[in-house]
Every structure is written in structure tokens, then in C-alpha cells.
C-alpha positions in Angstrom: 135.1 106.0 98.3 135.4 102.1 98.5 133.0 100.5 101.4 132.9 96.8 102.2 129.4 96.4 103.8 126.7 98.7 104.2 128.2 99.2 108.0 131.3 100.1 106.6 129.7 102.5 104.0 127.6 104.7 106.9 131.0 104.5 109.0 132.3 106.5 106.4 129.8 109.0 105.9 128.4 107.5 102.7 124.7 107.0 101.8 124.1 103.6 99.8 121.5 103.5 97.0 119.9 100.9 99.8 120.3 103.6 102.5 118.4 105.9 100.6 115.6 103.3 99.0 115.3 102.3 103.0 114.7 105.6 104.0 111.8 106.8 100.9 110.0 103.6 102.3 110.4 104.9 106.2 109.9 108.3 105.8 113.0 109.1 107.3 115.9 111.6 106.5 118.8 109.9 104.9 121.0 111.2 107.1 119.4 109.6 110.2 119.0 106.6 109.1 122.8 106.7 107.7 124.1 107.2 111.7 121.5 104.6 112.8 122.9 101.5 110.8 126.7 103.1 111.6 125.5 102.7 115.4 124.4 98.9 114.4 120.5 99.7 115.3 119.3 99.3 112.5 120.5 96.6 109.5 119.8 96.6 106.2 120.8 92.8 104.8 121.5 93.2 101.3 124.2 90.8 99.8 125.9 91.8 97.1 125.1 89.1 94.9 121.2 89.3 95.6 121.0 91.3 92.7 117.0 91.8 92.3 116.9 93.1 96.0 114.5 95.7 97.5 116.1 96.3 100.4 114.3 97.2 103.4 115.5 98.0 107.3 115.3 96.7 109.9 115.7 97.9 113.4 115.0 101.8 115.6 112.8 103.9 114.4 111.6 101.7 111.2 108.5 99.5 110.6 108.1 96.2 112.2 109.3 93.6 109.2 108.1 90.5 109.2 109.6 86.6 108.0 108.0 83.9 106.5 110.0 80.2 106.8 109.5 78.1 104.1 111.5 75.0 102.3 111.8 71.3 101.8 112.1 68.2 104.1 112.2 64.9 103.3 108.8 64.1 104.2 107.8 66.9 102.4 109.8 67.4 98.9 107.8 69.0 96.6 109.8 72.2 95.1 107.0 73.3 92.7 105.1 73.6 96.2 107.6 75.6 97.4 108.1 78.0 95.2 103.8 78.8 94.9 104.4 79.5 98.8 107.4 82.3 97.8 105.0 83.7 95.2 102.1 84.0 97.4 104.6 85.3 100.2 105.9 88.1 98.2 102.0 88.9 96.7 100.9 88.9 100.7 103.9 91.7 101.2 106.3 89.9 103.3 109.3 91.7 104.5 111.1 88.6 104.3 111.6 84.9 103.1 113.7 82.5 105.0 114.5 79.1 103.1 115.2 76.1 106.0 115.1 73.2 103.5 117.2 70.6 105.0 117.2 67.8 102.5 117.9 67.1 98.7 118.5 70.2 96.2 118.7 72.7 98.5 120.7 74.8 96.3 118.9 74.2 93.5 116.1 75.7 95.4 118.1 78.3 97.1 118.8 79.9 94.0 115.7 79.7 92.4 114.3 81.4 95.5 116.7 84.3 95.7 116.6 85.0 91.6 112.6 85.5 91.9 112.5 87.4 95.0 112.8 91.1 95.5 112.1 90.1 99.5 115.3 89.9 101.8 116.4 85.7 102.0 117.9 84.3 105.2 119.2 80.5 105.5 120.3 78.9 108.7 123.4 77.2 106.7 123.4 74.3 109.9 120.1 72.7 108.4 121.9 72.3 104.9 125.0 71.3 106.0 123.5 68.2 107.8 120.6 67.5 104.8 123.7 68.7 102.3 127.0 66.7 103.7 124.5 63.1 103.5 126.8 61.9 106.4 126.6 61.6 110.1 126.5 65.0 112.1 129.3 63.4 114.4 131.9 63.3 111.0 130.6 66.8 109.8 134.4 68.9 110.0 134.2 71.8 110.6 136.0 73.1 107.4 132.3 71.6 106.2 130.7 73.8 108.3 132.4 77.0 107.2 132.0 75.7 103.1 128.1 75.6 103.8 128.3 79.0 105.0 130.1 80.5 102.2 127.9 78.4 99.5 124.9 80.3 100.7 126.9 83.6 101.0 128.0 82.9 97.5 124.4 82.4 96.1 123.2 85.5 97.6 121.8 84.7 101.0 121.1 88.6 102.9 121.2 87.3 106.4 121.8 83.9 108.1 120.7 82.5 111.3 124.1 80.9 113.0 124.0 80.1 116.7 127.4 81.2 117.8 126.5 81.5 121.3 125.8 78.1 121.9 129.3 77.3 123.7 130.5 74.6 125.6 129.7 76.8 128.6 126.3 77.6 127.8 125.8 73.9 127.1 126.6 72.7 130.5 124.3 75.2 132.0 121.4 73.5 130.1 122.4 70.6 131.5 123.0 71.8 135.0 119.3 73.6 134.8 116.9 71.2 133.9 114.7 72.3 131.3 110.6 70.6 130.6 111.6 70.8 126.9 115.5 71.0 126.6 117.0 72.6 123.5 114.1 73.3 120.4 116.0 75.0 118.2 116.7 72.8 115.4 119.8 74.5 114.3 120.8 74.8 118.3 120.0 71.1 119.1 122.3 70.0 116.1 125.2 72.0 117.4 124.8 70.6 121.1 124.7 67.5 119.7 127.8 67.7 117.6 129.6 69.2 120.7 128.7 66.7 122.9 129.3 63.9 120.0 133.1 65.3 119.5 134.0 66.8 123.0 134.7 70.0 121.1 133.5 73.9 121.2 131.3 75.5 119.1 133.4 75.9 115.5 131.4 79.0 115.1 131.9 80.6 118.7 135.6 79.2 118.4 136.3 80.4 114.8 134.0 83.7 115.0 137.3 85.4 112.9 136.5 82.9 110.2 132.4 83.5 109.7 133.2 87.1 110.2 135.7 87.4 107.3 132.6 85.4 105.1 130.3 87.9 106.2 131.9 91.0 105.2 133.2 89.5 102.2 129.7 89.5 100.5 127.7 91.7 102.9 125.8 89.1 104.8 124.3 90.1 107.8 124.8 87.9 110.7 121.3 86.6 112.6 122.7 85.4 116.0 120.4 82.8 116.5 119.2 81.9 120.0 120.0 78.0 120.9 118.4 78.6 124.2 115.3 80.2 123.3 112.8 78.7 125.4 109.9 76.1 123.8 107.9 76.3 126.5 106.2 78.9 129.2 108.3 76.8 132.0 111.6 77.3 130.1 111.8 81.1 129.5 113.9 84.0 131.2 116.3 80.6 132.3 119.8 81.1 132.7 120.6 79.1 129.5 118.8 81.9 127.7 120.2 84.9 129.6 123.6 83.5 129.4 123.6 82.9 125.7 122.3 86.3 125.6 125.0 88.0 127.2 127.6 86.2 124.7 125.5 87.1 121.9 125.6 90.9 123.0 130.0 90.4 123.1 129.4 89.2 119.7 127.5 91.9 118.5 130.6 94.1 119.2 133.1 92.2 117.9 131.1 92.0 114.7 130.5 95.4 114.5 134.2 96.3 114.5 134.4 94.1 111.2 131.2 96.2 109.4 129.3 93.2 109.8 125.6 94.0 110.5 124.1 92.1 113.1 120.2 91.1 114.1 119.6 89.2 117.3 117.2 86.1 117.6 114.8 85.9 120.7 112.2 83.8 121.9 110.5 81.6 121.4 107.3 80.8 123.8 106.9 83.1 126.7 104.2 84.6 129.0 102.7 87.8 128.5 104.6 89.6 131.6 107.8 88.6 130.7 108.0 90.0 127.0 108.4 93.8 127.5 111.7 92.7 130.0 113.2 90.5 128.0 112.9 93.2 124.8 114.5 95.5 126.9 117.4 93.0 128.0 117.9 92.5 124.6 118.0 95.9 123.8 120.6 96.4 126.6 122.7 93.4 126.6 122.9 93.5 122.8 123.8 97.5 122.6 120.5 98.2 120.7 120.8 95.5 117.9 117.6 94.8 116.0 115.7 92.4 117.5 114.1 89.5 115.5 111.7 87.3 117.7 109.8 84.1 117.1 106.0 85.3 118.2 106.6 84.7 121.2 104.0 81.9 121.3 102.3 83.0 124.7 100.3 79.9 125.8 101.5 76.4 124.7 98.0 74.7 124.7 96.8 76.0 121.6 98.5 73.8 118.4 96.4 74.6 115.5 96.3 78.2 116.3 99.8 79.7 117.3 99.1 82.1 114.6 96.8 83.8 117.1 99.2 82.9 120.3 102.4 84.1 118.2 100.7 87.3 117.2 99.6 88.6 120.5 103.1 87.8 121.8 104.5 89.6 118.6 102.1 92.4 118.8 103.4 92.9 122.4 107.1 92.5 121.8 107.0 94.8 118.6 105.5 97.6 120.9 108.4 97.4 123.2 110.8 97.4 120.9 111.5 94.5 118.7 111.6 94.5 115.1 111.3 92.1 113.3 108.7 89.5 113.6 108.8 85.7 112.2 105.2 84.2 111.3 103.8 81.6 112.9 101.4 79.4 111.3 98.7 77.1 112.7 100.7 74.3 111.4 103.1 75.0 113.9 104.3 71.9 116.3 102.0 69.9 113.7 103.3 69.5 110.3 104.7 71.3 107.4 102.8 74.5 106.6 100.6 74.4 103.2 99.8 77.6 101.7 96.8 78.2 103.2 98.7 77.7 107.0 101.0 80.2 105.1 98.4 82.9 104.3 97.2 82.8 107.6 100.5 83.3 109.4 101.3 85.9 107.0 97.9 88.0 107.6 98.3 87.1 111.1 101.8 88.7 111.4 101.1 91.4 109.5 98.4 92.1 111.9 100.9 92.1 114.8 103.4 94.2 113.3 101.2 96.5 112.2 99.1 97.4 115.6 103.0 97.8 117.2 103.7 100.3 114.5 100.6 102.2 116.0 101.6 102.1 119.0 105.5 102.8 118.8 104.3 106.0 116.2 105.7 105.0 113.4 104.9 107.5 110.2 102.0 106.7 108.9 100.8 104.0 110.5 98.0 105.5 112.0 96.9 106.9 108.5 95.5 103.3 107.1 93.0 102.8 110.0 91.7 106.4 109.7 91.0 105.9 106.1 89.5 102.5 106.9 87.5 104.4 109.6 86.4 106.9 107.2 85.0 104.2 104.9 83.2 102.4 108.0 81.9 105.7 108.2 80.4 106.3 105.0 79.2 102.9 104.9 81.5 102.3 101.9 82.3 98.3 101.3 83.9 98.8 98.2 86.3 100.9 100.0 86.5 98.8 103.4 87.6 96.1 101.2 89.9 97.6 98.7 91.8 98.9 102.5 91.2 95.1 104.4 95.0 93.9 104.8 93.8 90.8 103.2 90.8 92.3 100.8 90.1 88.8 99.3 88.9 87.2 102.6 87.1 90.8 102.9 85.4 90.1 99.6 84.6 87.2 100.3 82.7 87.5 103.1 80.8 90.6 101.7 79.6 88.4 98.9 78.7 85.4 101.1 76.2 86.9 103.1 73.8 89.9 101.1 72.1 92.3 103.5 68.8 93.3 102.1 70.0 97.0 101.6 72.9 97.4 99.6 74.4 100.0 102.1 74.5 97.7 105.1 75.4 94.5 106.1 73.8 91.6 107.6 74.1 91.7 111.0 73.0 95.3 111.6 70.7 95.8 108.1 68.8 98.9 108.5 69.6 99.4 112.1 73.1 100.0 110.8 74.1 102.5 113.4 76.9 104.2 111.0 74.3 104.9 108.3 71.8 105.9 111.1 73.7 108.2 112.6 74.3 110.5 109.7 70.6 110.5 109.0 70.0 111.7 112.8 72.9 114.5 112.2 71.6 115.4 109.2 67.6 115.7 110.6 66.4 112.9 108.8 64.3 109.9 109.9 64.4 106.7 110.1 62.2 103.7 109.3 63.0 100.2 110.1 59.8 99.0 108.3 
């Protein structure tokens, strides 16, 4: 039986080699996860012309994925650079890579990027089409618009982040409700602009048909990106970001009657008692669509660590539902990440994702930290460190500091109360001398 989209191949009762590669990974029955991507709750962005793709899920009932950002700017061109950062990403296990170069070869890059990784790519096509174009974002058409889209779609892009919810309505209620720090979403901020530059709608909330029909053409899967997300504690749960919600949640459907598989973007920076709500408005207003959040970063004061601020907020927002998490560096709000800001927003969301998968039940989850227990237990560092999520750091510490007994470390030494204990059990005793 022909299928279009992976959508339009669980529609019809059929089981994709993805489906089923997706659901060896998850542990789940082929069949389940079939209906689940059929219902649009969970995606699985695989474009046809990716062709070294591992394809993983994303959405109900699956792991928390995670993102890493990466790519060129003009201050910053240095593709060799670059492409070390996609290697290291894939090493450090990353769900997925998105590429938000917005200057020079970007397809040059772009292609490079998606023929060496087995990771999922996503682009946000608005970046290149302003670094791309090299003219004013005022004269940008918007036939130019839609060829950007289809460029990436053509090289292989899995998903991309378009913010077709940003309409002329939703822009006057920005303005109407003043915001501490407006619109900071790069991609959302450029399509204000050029609305408010040409006195004209939103070509990709206006022409929706149009990045549809390139989307289900190649199997892209559409990340409805959130214009309104808020960059600040002061800004979030606004009615900018509600509103755009709601019209992302009418897109959603209209989407899913073409097969095209949708994710939905969400904040941004947020306080700590407003994240399980606004996972569960998402949930609701967006009829279950995976949810793909930036941290949230939950205190603004803390710029060379919103690793640590975006992965309590993702830690949080994964356990009530979201699924997909997008790493945060401590370069963030600084400057370009290097690789070791890379690395450490990797670990750090890996970290996040993988306490929510603990707490939401997911199989085998649970399984790593027992063995990791078991080797605490045992007093087993060769073990501890071969089960670390980043086992070099691990090592490295280990070797740094030598306890004088081999089975201990250095702050406990031969009061080590895992090795003590087992003596104790056992009848033995101890000697500290």
C-alpha cells in the first residue's frame, strides 16, 4: 500500500520500518505505537531524503529526546568547528541536532551535517532565508520564503521550526500587552518585523496550504515554533503566549488532516509553579501533540549557568508531560557555544530527561540507577564509571584524587560506610588504624 508520510502510513494500518525501529528502542508493541503517531501523539520526523537516519519518537509514552542547536554566524564562521560539535553531539547520544546557521554556506553545511548524522536534523528555514537571500528582510517575498523551506526539505531536513502562529492578531496583542523583554525568538522577532515592515500577515499563517503541501511532500515534520515564548520570568503565561497557543493547537489539526506530523514549541523562561500548567495547556490546547520545550530557564539571574536553570525547568516539564527537551548551555545569553559549553548542556540535558523518564515510568529507566546503585554498593569504581552518563568526567575525577585504599575514595577512605557496612553484616570488624 502507498503512504505519503509516516502519519499517512499508521492511518492506514501500516507499520513503517521506522515504526518498528522506534518501538525495539521504546520497548513498546508495534501496534501501540502505530495508533499513537495515527492519533498525532507521538512523531517520528524522518524525511525521506535523510537517508542514514535512526529514527527515534517522540511524544506519549516514549523517552524524553533531547536537541542540541548548533551552526554558524557571522561572528562565528568556522565550519570545521562546527562539524567537531556534531561529532561530539552524536558520541554524547543526542536525540537530536538542529543546525541555526544564519550566514554564509549554510547549505553547504546543512548537507554535510545531515550526510554524517544518524541523529534526527531540524532547521528553522527563517534564519537562512535572511543570512541566505543577502538582502533586506523588508524585500524578502514571500515566494523566497516558501523556496527556503523547500531547499531544506529537499536536503533532508526531519523537522523544522516555522512560527505560523505569529499572526497579525497575535502581534497586536504583544503590543497591546507590554512585555519587560518583547519578542526573543529570533525566528519570531524576524517575522514581526517583516509584518510590521510590509503591513502584511504572516505568509506562513496565511499560506499554511502552501508549507503543508512541502511537508508532506518529503515527510517533514512541522515544529510550530512559539514567537511568544516568554524570555523572561515577568513575561510567561501572557496572553501573547496563550493566544499563539491556541492558534498553534487549530494548526495542529489542520495539519494532521494532510499526514503532516506535528511537534509543538514551548517556553522559554518560566517559574517553577507555572511549568506543570502550562504542559498541561499544551497538552489540551494542542490535542496531545508532542511537546518540545526550551528548559524552561527558571531564574533569569544565573548567565553562565542556564545549563543548571534549564535542566531543573526541563526536569520538571518532562515529568508532566513534555517530550522533548532542547539543551541549554552556559553560554547561553553570552556568546556562541564552544564544545565544551556543548558537552555540558548535553550531559546536563541528558540528566533532565532522564530523572523525568523515572518519574513518568518509562521501561527501563529505573534499571540504570539500580545497576549504578549496585556498583556504589560493592564499592566497584570501575563499574560506577563504566555506568556515569558521562564516564570520562567520572574517570577523571577517580584518577585526580587517590584514596589510600584502593576500594574507597577520598572523602570517606576507610570510613567508607558502603564497604563498612558489609563487613558489619558479614560479622567482621573494623579498623580505622
Amino acid at each position: 500500500m502507498i503512504y505519503t508520510t509516516q502519519m499517512d502510513a499508521a492511518k492506514k494500518g501500516i507499520i513503517t520500518d521506522q515504526m518498528l525501529t522506534v518501538a525495539k528502542k521504546e520497548n513498546m508493541a508495534p501496534e501501540m505505537l502505530r495508533s499513537l503517531v495515527a492519533e498525532g501523539k507521538v512523531a517520528i520526523p524522518a524525511n525521506k531524503n535523510h537517508k542514514n537516519l535512526d529514527p527515534e519518537g517522540v511524544g506519549q509514552g516514549l523517552s524524553t529526546k533531547i536537541n542540541v542547536n548548533l551552526g554558524v554566524s557571522k561572528d562565528c564562521y568556522d565550519l570545521t568547528l562546527e562539524l567537531e560539535k556534531v561529532r561530539t553531539a552524536v558520541e554524547l547520544k543526542t536525540t537530536a541536532i538542529m543546525d541555526l546557521s544564519c550566514y554564509g554556506k549554510t547549505q553547504e553545511f546543512r548537507r554535510k551535517l545531515i550526510d554524517m548524522s544518524p541523529v534526527m536534523i531540524g532547521t528553522v528555514p527563517m534564519y537562512d532565508a535572511v543570512g541566505m537571500l543577502d538582502k533586506d528582510l523588508k524585500d524578502i517575498t514571500m515566494d523566497e520564503f516558501f523556496s527556503v523551506v523547500e531547499k531544506h526539505a529537499q536536503d533532508g531536513v526531519d523537522f523544522m521550526t516555522i512560527h505560523c502562529g505569529m499572526n497579525r492578531a497575535t502581534a497586536e496583542r504583544v503590543k497591546r500587552n507590554k512585555r519587560l523583554t518583547n519578542i526573543v525568538s529570533r525566528g519570531g522577532s524576524l517575522l514581526f518585523a517583516w509584518m510590521e515592515l510590509n503591513k502584511q500577515e504572516n505568509p506562513f499563517y496565511e499560506y499554511y496550504d502552501r508549507l503543508l503541501d512541502i511537508c508532506e511532500k518529503y515527510d517533514v515534520t512541522l515544529s510550530l515554533g512559539d514567537a511568544c515564548r516568554p524570555g523572561s520570568l515577568n513575561d510567561s503565561t501572557d496572553p501573547a503566549q496563550i493566544e499563539e497557543l491556541i492558534t498553534l493547537g487549530e494548526l495542529t489539526k489542520r495539519a494532521w488532516a494532510r499526514n503532516v506530523q506535528v511537534m509543538i514549541e514551548g517556553p522559554g523562561h518560566m517559574s517553577l509553579n507555572e511549568i506543570a500548567a502550562n504542559v498541561l495547556l499544551e497538552k489540551k490546547l494542542c490535542h496531545g501533540a508532542p511537546f518540545y520545550v526550551l528548559g524552561p530557564i527558571v531564574t533569569d539571574i544565573a548567565p553562565g549557568y542556564d545549563h543548571i536553570t534549564s535542566a531543573i525547568g526541563g526536569a520538571i516539564a518532562a515529568a508532566n508531560g513534555a517530550d522533548f527537551l532542547c539543551f541549554v548551555t552556559p553560554a547561553e545569553h553570552l556568546r556562541l557555544p564552544n564544545l565544551d559549553d556543548m558537552r555540558e548542556g548535553i550531559i546536563a540535558a541528558r540528566i533532565a530527561a532522564h530523572a523525568a523518564d523515572i518519574a513518568k515510568g518509562i521501561p527501563g529507566a529505573r534499571q540504570w540507577d539500580n545497576e549504578m546503585s549496585a556498583a556504589r554498593a560493592d564499592v566497584d569504581f570501575s563499574r560506577m564509571i563504566s555506568l556515569a552518563i558521562d564516564p570520562e568526567k567520572a574517570r577523571r575525577y577517580r584518577e585526580e584524587s587517590q584514596p589510600e585504599c584502593e576500594d574507597t575514595c577520598t572523602m570517606c577512605g576507610k570510613m567508607c560506610p558502603m564497604k563498612n557496612m558489609k563487613k558489619i553484616l558479614k560479622g567482621e570488624d573494623l579498623s580505622f588504624v
